[in-house]
TORGU-56084 format. One record per residue (C-alpha): x, y, z; residue in three letters. Coordinates in steps of 0.2 Angstrom, whole numbers, padded with zeros to 4 digits, always signed. Layout:
% residues N
XYZALA
...
***
This chain:
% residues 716
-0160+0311-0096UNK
-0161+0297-0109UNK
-0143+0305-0117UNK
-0135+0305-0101UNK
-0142+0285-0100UNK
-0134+0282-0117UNK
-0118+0291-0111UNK
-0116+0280-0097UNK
-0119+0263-0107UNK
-0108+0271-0119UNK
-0094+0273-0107UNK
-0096+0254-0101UNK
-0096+0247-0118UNK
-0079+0255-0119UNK
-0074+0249-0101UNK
-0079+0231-0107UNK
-0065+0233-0119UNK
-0050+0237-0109UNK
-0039+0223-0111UNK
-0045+0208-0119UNK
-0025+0201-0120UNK
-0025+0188-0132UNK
-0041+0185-0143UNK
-0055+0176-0134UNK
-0056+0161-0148UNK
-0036+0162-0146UNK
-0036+0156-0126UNK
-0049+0145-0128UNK
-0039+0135-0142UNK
-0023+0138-0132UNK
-0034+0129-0119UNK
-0039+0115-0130UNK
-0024+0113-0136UNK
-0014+0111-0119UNK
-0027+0099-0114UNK
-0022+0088-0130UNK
-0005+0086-0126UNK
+0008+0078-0115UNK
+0017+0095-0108UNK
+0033+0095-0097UNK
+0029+0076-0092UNK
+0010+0080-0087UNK
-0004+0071-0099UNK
-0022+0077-0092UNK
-0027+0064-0104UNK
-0020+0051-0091UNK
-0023+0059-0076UNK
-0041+0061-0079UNK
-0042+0041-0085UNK
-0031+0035-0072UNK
-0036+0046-0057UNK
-0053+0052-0059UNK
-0060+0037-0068UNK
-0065+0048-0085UNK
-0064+0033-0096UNK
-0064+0045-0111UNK
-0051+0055-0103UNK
-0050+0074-0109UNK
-0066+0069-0120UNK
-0077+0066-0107UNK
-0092+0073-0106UNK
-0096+0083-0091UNK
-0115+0091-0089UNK
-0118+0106-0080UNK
-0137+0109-0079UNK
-0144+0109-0097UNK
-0126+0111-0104UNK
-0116+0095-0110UNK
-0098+0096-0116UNK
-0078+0085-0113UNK
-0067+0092-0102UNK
-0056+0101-0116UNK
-0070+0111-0121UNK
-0075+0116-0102UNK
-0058+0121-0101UNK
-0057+0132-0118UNK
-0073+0141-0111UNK
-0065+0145-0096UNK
-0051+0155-0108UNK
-0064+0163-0115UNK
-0075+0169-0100UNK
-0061+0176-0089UNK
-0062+0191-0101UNK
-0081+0190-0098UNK
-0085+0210-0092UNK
-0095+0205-0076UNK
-0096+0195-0060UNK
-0085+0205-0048UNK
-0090+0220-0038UNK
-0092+0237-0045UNK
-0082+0248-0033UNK
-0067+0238-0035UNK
-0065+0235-0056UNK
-0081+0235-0067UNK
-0072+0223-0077UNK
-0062+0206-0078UNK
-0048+0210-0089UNK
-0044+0227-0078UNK
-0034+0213-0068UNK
-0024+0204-0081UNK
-0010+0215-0079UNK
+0007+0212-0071UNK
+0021+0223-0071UNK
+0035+0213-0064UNK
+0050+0228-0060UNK
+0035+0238-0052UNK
+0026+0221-0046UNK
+0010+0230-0048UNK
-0005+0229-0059UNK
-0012+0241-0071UNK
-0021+0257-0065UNK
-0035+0254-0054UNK
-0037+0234-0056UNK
-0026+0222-0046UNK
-0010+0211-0051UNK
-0014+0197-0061UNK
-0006+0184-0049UNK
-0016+0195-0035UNK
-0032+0192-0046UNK
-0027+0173-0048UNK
-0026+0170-0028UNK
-0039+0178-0021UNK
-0051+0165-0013UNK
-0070+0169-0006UNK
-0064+0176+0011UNK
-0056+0191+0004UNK
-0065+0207+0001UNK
-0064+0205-0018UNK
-0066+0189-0027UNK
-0068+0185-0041UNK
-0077+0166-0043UNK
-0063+0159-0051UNK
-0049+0161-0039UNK
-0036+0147-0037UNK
-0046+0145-0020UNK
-0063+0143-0027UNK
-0056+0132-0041UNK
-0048+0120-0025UNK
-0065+0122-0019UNK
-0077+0117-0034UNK
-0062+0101-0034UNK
-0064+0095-0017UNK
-0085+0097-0020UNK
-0085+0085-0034UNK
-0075+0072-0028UNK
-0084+0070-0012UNK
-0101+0072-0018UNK
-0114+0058-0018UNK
-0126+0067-0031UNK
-0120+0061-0049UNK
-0127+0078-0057UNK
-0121+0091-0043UNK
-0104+0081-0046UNK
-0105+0085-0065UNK
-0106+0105-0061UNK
-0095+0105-0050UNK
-0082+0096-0060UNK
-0089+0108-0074UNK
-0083+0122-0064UNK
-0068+0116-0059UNK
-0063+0113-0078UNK
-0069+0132-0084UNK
-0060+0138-0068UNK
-0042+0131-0073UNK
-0047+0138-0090UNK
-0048+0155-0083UNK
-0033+0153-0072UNK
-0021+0149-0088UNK
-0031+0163-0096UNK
-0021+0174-0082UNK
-0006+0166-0088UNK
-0007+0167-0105UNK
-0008+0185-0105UNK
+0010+0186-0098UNK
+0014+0182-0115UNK
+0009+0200-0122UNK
+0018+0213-0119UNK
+0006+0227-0115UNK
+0000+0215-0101UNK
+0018+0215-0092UNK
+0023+0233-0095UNK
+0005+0240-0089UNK
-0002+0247-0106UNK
-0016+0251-0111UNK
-0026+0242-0126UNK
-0041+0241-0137UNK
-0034+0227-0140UNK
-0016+0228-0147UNK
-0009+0224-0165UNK
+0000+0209-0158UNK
-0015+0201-0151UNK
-0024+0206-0169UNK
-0012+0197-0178UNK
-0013+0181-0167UNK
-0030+0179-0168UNK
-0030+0180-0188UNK
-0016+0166-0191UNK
-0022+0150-0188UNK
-0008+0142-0181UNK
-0009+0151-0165UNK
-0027+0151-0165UNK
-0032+0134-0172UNK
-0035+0120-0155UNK
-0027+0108-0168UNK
-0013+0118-0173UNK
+0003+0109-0167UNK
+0011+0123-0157UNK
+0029+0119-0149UNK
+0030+0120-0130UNK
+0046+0129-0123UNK
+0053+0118-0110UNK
+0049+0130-0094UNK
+0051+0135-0076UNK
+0060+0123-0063UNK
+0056+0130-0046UNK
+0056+0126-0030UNK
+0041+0126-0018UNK
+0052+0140-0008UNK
+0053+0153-0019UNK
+0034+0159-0018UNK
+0019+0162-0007UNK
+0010+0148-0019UNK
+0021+0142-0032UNK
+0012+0144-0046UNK
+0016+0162-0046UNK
+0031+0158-0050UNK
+0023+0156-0067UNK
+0019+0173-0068UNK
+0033+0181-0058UNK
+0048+0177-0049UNK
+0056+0191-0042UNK
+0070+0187-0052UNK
+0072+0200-0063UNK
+0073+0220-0055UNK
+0074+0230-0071UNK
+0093+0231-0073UNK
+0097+0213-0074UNK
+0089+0208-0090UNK
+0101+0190-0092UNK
+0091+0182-0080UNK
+0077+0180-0091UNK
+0089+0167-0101UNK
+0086+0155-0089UNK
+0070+0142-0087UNK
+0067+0147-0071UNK
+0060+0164-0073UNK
+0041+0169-0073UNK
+0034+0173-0090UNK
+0030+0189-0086UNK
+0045+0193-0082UNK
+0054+0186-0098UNK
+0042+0196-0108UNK
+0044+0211-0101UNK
+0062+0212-0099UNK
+0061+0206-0119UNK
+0049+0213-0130UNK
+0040+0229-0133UNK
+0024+0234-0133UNK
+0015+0252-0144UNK
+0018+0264-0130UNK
+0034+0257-0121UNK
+0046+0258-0135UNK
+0063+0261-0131UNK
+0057+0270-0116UNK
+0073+0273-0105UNK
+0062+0286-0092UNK
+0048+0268-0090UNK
+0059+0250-0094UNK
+0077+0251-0096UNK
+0076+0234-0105UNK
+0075+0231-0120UNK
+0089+0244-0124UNK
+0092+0251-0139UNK
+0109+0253-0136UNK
+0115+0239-0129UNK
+0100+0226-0134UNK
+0099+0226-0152UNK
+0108+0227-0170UNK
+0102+0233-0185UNK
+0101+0222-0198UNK
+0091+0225-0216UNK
+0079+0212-0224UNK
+0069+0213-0238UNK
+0051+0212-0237UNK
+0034+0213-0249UNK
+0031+0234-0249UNK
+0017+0236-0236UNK
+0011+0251-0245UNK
+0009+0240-0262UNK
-0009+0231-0261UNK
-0005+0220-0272UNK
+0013+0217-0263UNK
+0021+0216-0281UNK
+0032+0228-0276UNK
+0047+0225-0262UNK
+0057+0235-0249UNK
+0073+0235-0237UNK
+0067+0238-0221UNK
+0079+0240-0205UNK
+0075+0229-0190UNK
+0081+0230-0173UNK
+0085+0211-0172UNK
+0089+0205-0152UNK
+0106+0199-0151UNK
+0108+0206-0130UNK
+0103+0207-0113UNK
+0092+0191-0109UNK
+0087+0182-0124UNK
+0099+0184-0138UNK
+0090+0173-0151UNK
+0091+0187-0163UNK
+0074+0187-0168UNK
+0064+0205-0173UNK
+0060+0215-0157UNK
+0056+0230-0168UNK
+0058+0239-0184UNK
+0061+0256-0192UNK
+0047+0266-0195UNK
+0043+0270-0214UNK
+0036+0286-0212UNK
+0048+0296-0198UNK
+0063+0298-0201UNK
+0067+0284-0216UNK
+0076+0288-0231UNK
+0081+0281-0248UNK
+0097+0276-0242UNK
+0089+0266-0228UNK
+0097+0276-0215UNK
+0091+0278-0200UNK
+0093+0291-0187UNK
+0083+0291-0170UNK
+0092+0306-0161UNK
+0077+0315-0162UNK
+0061+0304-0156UNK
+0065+0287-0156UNK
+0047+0283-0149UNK
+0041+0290-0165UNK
+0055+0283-0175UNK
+0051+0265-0170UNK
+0036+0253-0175UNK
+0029+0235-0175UNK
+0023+0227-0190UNK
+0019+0210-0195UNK
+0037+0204-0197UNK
+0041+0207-0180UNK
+0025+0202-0172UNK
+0028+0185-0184UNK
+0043+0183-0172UNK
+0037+0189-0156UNK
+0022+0175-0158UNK
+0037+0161-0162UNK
+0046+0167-0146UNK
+0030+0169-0133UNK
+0017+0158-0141UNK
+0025+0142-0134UNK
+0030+0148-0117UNK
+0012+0153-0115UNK
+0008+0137-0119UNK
+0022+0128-0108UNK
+0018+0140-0095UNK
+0000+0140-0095UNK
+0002+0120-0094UNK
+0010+0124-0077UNK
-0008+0127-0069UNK
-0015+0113-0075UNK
+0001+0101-0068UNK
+0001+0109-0050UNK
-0015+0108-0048UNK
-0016+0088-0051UNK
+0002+0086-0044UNK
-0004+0077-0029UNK
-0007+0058-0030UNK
-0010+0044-0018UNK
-0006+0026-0020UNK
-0019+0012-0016UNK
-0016-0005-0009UNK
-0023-0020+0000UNK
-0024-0019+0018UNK
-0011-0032+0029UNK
-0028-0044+0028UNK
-0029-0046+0010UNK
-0046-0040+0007UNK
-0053-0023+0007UNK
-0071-0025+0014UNK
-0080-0043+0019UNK
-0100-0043+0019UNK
-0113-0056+0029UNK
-0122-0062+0013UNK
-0135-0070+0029UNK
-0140-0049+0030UNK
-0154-0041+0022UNK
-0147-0030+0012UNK
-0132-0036+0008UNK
-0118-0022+0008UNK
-0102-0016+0012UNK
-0099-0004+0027UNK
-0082-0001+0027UNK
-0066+0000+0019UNK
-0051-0004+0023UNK
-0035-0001+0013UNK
-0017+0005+0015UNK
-0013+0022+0005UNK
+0003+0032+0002UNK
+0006+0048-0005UNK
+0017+0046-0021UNK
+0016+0063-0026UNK
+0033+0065-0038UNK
+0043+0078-0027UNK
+0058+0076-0041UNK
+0044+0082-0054UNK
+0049+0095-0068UNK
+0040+0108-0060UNK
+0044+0106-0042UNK
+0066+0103-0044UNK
+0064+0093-0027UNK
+0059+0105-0018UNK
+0041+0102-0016UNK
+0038+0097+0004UNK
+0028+0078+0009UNK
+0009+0080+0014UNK
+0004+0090+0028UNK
-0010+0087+0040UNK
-0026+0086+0031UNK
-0042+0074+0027UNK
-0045+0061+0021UNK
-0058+0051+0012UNK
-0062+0034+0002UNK
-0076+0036-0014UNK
-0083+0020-0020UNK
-0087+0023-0037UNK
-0099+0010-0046UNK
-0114+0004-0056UNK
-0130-0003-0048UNK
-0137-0021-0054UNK
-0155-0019-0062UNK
-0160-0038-0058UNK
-0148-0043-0043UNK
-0152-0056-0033UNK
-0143-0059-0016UNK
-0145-0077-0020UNK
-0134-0073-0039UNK
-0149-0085-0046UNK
-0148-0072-0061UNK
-0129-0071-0062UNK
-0120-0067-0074UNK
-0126-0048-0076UNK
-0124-0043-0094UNK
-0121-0023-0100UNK
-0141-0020-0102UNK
-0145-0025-0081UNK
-0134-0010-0076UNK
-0141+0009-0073UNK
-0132+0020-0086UNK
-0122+0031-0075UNK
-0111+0030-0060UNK
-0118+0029-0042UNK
-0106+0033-0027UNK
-0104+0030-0010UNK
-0094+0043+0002UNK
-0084+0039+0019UNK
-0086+0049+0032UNK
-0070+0060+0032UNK
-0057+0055+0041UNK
-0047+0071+0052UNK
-0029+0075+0056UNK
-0020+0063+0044UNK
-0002+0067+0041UNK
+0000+0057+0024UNK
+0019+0052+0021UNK
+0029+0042+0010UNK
+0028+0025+0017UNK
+0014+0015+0019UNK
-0002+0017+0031UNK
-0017+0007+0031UNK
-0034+0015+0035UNK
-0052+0009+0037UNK
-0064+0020+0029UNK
-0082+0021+0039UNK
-0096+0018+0028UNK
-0109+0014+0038UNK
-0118+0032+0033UNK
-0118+0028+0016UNK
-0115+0010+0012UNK
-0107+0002-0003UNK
-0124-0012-0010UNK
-0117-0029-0015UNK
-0128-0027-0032UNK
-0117-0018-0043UNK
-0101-0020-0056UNK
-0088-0008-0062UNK
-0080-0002-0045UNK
-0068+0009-0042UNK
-0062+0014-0027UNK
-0055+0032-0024UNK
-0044+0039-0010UNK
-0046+0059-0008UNK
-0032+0070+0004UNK
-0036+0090+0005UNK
-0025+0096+0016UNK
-0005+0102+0014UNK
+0006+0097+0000UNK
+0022+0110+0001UNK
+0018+0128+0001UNK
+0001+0126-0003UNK
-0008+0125+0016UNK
-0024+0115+0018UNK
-0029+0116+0000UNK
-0021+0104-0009UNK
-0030+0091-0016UNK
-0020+0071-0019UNK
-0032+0059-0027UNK
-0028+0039-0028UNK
-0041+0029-0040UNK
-0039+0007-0037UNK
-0052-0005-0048UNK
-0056-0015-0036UNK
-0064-0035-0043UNK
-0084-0033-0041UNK
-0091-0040-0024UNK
-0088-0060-0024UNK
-0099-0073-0017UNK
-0091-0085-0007UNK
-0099-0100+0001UNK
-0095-0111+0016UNK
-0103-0126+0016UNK
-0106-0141+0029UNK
-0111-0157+0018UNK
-0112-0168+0031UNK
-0129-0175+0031UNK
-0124-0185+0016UNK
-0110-0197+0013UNK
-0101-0201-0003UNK
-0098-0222+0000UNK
-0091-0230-0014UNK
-0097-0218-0028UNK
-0114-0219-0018UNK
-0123-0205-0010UNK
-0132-0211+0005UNK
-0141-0204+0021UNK
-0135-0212+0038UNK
-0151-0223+0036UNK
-0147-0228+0021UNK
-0128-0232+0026UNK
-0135-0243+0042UNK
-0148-0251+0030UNK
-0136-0258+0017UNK
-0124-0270+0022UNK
-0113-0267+0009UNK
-0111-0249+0013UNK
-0109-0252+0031UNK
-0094-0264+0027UNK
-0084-0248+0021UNK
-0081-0244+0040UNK
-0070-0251+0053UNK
-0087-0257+0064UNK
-0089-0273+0074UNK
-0107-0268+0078UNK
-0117-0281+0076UNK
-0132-0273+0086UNK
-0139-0255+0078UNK
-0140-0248+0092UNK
-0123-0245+0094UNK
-0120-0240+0077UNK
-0117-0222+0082UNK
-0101-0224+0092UNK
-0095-0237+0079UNK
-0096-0227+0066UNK
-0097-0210+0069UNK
-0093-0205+0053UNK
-0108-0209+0045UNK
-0119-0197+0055UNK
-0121-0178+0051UNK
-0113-0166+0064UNK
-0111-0148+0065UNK
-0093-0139+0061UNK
-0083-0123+0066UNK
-0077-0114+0051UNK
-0063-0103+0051UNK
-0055-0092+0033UNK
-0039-0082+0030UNK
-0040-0075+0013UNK
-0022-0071+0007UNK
-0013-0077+0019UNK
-0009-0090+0030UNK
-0016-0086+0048UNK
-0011-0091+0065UNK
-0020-0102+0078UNK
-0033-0088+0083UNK
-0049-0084+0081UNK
-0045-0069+0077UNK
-0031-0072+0065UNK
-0044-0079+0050UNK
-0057-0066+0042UNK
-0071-0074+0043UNK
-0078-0088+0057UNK
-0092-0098+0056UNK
-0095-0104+0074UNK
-0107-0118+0071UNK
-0112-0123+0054UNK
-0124-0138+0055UNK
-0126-0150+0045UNK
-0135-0146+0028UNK
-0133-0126+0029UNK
-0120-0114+0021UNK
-0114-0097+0024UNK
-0111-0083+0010UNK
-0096-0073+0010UNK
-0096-0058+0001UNK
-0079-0049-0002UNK
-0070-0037-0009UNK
-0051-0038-0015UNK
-0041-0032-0031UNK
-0034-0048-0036UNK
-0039-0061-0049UNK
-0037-0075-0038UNK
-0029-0079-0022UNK
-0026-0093-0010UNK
-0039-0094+0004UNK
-0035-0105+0020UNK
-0048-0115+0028UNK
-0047-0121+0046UNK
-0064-0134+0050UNK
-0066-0141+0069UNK
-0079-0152+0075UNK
-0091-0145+0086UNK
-0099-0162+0090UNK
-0094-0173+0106UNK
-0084-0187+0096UNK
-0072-0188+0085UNK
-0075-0193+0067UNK
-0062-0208+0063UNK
-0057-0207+0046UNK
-0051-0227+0036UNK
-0034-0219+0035UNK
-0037-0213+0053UNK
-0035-0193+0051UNK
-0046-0183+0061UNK
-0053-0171+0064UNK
-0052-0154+0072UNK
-0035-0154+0060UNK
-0041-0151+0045UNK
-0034-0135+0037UNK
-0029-0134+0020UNK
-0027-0121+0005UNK
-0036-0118-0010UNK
-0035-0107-0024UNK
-0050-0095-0027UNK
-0056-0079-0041UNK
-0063-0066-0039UNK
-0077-0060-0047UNK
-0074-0045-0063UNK
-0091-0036-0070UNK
-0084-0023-0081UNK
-0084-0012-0094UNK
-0065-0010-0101UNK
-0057+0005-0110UNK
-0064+0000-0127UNK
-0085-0004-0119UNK
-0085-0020-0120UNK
-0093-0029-0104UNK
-0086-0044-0097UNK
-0093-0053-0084UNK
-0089-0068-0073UNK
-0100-0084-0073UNK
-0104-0092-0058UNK
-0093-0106-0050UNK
-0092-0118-0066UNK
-0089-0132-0056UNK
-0099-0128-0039UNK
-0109-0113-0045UNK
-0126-0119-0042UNK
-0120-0135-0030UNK
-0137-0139-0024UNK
-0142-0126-0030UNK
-0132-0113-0018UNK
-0125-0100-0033UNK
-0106-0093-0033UNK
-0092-0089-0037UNK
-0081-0099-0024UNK
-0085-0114-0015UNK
-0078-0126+0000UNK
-0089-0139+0007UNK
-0085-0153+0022UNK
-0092-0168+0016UNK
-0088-0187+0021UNK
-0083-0198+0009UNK
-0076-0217+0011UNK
-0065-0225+0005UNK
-0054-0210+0001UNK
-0041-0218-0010UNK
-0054-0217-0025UNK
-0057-0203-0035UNK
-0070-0192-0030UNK
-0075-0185-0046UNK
-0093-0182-0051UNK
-0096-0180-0032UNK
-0104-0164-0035UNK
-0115-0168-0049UNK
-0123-0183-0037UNK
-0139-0182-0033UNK
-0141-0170-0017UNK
-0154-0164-0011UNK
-0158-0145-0013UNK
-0155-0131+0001UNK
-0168-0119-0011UNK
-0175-0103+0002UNK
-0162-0111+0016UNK
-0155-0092+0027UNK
-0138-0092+0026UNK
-0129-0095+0043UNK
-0123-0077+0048UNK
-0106-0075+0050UNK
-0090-0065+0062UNK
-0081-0056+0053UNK
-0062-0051+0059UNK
-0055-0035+0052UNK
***
């Protein structure tokens, strides 16, 4: 029993070795490698800065449980574990690398394992999958974007990382030969020779990218099988592969050799050693002389034919069948025996594949983050207004107009890449929470230290049946489930589509990212129950009292008691306030952002907003809400007293290089009695208005300390 139990293990150890294409180390540099560089006009670098928010980019580290690594090195382990023996069901292939074959004339895979591209595209509802399908991969995507846990976010960024690893893994075996013309391997001279010369398996060696593939969304179920196969080339039309827009298997196939498909017209008709090649001789360090002092001519089959003519070695004469002193060569007998690979030849078939594995390879990363959104300020200016009167303050909603700006005239997609389909849709607000906030801002400005380390996020509810096009449309994202708090810094707001983008149906995945400016306290005041008289500030009492200051109306009242109606202006009264930020509004309630229906006398209001400006204009209608009119010494009036002032917003934020900058308070009204922010506008009276008013607010008035904000209507 227990030799029949070593038999078995015995035979899997061997099963486990059935094609490990290219060297693990090799595909996870290649990996590395392609993340590092800006390939075909696609920089992951910039995508994952710009769209994801990874502020180191590629270097970003991303945890998955106990393990902690960047993105490039998440994406190298993916290389190597798509050659890991287990994880897919017995019955079907006991291991991985059984299904990295594809045979493009026969569009099959090798013996009882699927096609590659099958093997790529298999999602979870099939009968066989293998984890790291293009469908899981989409899958693990949409998870982490839309998840509200920061660490479930990390794995299942993780995994989408390792999965796009394992997916260009599939690619890059394209690139060997014995993996397009279904051979068998343990592994194969060529992939031993890759893996032993640095520049190919170094993920700082400087590997040139070919320039590859331009295809259209048309020509495949899902495009990026294209990268593997186009149905292009049928055997006997080898001059197709000359062309950029055929699938690497295909180019390898119908270009190089592999050990056990040499020359064989009864299996590939391409190469031909007829038609393909010339013989050419070169002299070369005698293999058989250890200490190579000793050299040799040695024919080689350079290849000048049929597809790519670049006249590099495709093969070699063999030095021990059929090889004289004369260097003549006759193959009339056995030309399988008569032909070989050495290091020569496999120098020059690494030069010709080694790029387009890397070009190609590059092509999963690119479709996959093809899709992008464009973020912009809703028609009211402002993307989310909060009562600061509510306890808690927060935001609730969104509001904001988004495109798709997917490039449809991108390298990989020749134009032909269809606009967004139906699909979802949802808005992320990514941020830091405040350790100290006060909704008062009494301990503004927040420095680095008063903010939690990682990233908290809130999640919209999803919205259903959005057909996402080029032009404009503006949404409001619901909240409510999961608010956005107004004690934080570094925002970032995120739009998400999963749905259709060309040939790929409901899937897809478009991300927008917009930093928005931290939430901004704006404050609406009525400082009527003081008035500024001739650089004086006085109470009513005060004004009837003093002769002096009394003088400064236009009153003929000799008797107090009719003071109130002689001048009005002297008595507080309550006011409507009206805002537009942005913009200019009509005459409606509705037209302004924010109304204050009545604002006594001595009492603010807080605004709290959201925009992605510096600073904008703000428009501020005020009416009277008392009985009289207030008769101004150069007879304005009021209700007519709209005007425009220039406001900031507020920016608390760590930049690219980690330096925190923060915004102080209002430095002119940020504490005006003692009522904290970062923008003010306050009704006061002051007579006579032709003097300067400067100092006003550092007069002595009185404090509104513990005063509840009046609450507020908000207009979206």
């Amino acid at each position: 029993m227990k030799k029949i139990l070593l038999a078995i293990g015995f035979l899997f150890l061997c099963f486990c070795r059935i094609s490990f294409a290219l060297n693990v180390d090799t595909h996870n540099a290649l990996n590395q490698n392609i993340a590092s560089k800006n390939i075909n006009e696609f920089s992951l670098n910039t995508y994952l800065v710009d769209r994801l928010g990874f502020k180191n980019g590629k270097d970003e580290d991303i945890k998955y449980y106990f393990k902690k690594q960047p993105v490039f090195k998440w994406l190298g382990e993916g290389g190597e574990r798509e050659d890991d023996p287990f994880g897919v069901i017995l019955s079907k292939a006991p291991v991985r690398a059984a299904n990295h074959f594809h045979d493009p004339v026969n569009d099959a895979g090798w013996g009882w394992g699927m096609s590659a591209i099958d093997w790529a595209f298999l999602g979870r509802n099939q009968q066989y999958w293998g984890n790291y399908s293009w469908a899981d991969v989409r899958n693990y995507f949409i998870t982490a974007l839309t998840y509200k846990d920061t660490s479930m976010r990390d794995v299942y960024f993780a995994e989408t990382f390792r999965g796009l690893g394992q997916l260009m893994h599939l690619v890059e075996d394209m690139s060997v030969p014995e993996h397009t013309r279904n051979q068998f391997h343990n592994p194969s001279d060529y992939e031993e020779y890759i893996s032993s010369h640095t520049i190919y398996n170094n993920s700082n060696s400087n590997i040139d990218v070919a320039a590859v593939l331009t295809f259209s969304e048309t020509s495949a179920r899902l495009p990026i099988a294209n990268l593997f196969d186009t149905g292009q080339y049928e055997g006997y039309n080898p001059d197709v592969t000359m062309f950029n827009t055929i699938g690497l298997s295909e180019y390898t196939n119908a270009n190089f050799l592999s050990p056990g498909t040499m020359f064989a017209k009864y299996k590939y008709n391409y190469p031909s050693e007829i038609t393909s090649v010339t013989l050419d001789n070169h002299t070369i360090p005698d293999p058989r002389d250890p200490l190579a002092s000793e050299t040799v001519t040695r024919q080689y089959y350079l290849k000048t034919h049929d597809g790519d003519n670049t006249e590099y070695k495709l093969a070699c004469v063999s030095f021990t069948t059929h090889y004289t002193t004369t260097n003549i060569y006759d193959h009339s007998r056995d030309p399988q025996k008569a032909i070989s690979l050495d290091d020569n030849v496999y120098d020059d078939y690494a030069k010709q594949l080694m790029p387009r594995a890397v070009g190609y390879a590059s092509g999963i990363l690119y479709y996959f983050f093809r899709g992008t959104l464009e973020i912009s300020a809703p028609d009211r200016y402002l993307y989310s207004i909060a009562d600061g009167s509510l306890d808690p303050q927060q935001f609730t909603y969104i509001k904001a107009k988004v495109r798709n700006s997917t490039d449809y005239n991108g390298y990989y997609n020749g134009g032909g890449d269809a606009p967004m389909g139906t699909g979802k849709l949802w808005a992320i607000a990514k941020y830091k929470m405040r350790t100290n906030y006060d909704p008062d801002l009494a301990k503004d400005p927040p420095i680095a230290a008063e903010r939690e380390e990682n990233f908290s996020y809130s999640i919209s509810e999803p919205k259903d049946g959005i057909n996402m096009g080029l032009d404009w449309q503006e949404f409001e994202f619901n909240f409510s489930g999961d608010p956005i708090p107004a004690g934080i810094t570094d925002l970032y707001l995120q739009v998400v589509y999963q749905g259709t983008l060309g040939n790929e149906i409901g899937t897809a995945v478009a991300v927008g990212m917009k930093d928005l400016s931290e939430p901004t306290h704006f404050v609406a005041m009525n400082a009527t129950d003081r008035v500024y008289v001739n650089y004086i500030l006085r109470t009513t009492q005060e004004i009837i009292d003093n002769a002096t200051a009394r003088s400064f109306y236009f009153d003929n009242c000799s008797d107090p008691e009719d003071y109130h109606d002689c001048t009005p202006c002297m008595y507080p009264f309550d006011v409507k306030i009206r805002i537009a930020f942005g913009r200019v509004p009509g005459g409606q309630d509705a037209d302004y952002d924010v109304v204050v229906n009545s604002q006594p006398a001595g009492s603010y209001s807080r605004i709290i907003f959201l925009t992605d400006e510096a600073s904008f204009t703000a428009t501020i209608t005020r009416d009277a809400t008392d009985s009289f009119p207030c008769m101004y010494p150069d007879l304005s009036q009021l209700p007519l007293t709209t005007y425009s002032n220039p406001m900031p917003s507020a920016v608390n934020q760590e930049d690219s290089s980690g330096v925190f900058h923060n915004t102080p308070l209002n430095p002119i009204y940020g504490d005006f009695r003692q009522i904290y922010n970062h923008g003010l506008t306050a009704f006061l009276v002051a007579t006579p208005l032709d003097i300067s008013l400067y100092g006003l607010e550092t007069m002595d008035w009185p404090q509104l300390n513990g005063s509840t904000p009046i609450p507020i209507t908000i207009n979206r």
